[in-house]
C-alpha positions as CSV (number, residue, x, y, z in Angstrom):
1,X,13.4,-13.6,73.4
2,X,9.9,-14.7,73.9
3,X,8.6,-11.6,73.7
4,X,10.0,-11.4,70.1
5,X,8.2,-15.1,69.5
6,X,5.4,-13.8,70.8
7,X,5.2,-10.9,68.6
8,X,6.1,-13.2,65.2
9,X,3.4,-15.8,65.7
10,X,0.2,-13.4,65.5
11,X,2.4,-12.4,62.1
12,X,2.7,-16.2,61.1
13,X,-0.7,-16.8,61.7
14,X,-1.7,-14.2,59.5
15,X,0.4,-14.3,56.7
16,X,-0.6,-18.1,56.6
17,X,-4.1,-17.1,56.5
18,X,-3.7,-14.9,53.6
19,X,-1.8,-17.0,51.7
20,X,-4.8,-19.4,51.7
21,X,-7.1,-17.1,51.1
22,X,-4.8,-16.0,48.1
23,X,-4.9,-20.0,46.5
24,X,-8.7,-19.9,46.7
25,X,-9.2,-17.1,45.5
26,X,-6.5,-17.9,42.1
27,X,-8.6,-21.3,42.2
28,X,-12.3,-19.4,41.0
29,X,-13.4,-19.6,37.9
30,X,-12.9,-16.2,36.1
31,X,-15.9,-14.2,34.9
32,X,-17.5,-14.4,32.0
33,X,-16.0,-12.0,28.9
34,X,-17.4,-8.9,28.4
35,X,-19.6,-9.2,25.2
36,X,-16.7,-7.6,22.6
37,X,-17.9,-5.2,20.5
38,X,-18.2,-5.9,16.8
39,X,-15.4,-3.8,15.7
40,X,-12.5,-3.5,17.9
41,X,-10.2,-0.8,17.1
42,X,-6.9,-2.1,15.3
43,X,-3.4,-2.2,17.8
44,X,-0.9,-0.5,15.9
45,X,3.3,-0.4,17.0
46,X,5.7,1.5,15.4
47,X,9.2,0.6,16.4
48,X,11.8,3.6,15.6
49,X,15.5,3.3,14.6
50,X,16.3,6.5,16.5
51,X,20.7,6.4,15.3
52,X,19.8,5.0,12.1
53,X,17.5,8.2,11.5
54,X,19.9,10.3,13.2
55,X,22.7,9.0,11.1
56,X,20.8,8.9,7.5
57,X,18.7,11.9,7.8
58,X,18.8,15.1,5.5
59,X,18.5,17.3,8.2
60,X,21.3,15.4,10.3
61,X,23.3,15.0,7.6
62,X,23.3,19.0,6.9
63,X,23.6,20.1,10.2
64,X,27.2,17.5,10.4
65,X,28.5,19.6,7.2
66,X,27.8,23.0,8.9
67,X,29.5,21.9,12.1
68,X,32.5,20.3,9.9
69,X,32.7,23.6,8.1
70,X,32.3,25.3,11.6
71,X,35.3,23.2,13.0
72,X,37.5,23.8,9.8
73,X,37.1,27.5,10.2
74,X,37.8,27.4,13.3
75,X,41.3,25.2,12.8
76,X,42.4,27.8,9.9
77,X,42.0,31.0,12.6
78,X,43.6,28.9,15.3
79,X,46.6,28.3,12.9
80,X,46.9,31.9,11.8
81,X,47.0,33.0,15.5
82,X,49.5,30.4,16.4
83,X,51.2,31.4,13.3
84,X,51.1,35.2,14.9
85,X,52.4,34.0,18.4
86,X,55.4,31.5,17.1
87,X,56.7,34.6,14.8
């Protein structure tokens, strides 16, 4: 057990330490700004529906009437084989 103590206070010590040094540190004036230069370049942000594209687009919209045309092909070949198996 007090080898354990023994081993935590050196790690007390320190962490105190830096925590001090930390608060002075925070407690320093900043530097002076850079000089900015005369024309900064513009921040521009583009936020994207990405479903609402995805939903409303041409493309999209095609490509869900070739898969529903797809399916409903598929459903009249399934019926005329079940039609073939039930006879």
């Amino acid at each position: 057990m007090s080898v354990t103590r023994a081993g935590l206070a050196p790690l007390i010590v320190v962490a105190a330490l830096g925590g001090l040094l930390a608060a002075a540190q925070a407690q320093q004036t900043p530097p002076a700004p850079a000089a900015t230069p005369a024309a900064a370049p513009s921040l521009n942000i583009l936020v994207v529906d990405v479903q609402a594209l995805l939903q409303n687009s041409k493309s999209a919209k095609m490509v869900r009437q070739q898969i529903e045309q797809k399916r409903t092909e598929y459903q009249k070949e399934m019926s005329a084989q079940e039609g073939t198996l039930r006879q």
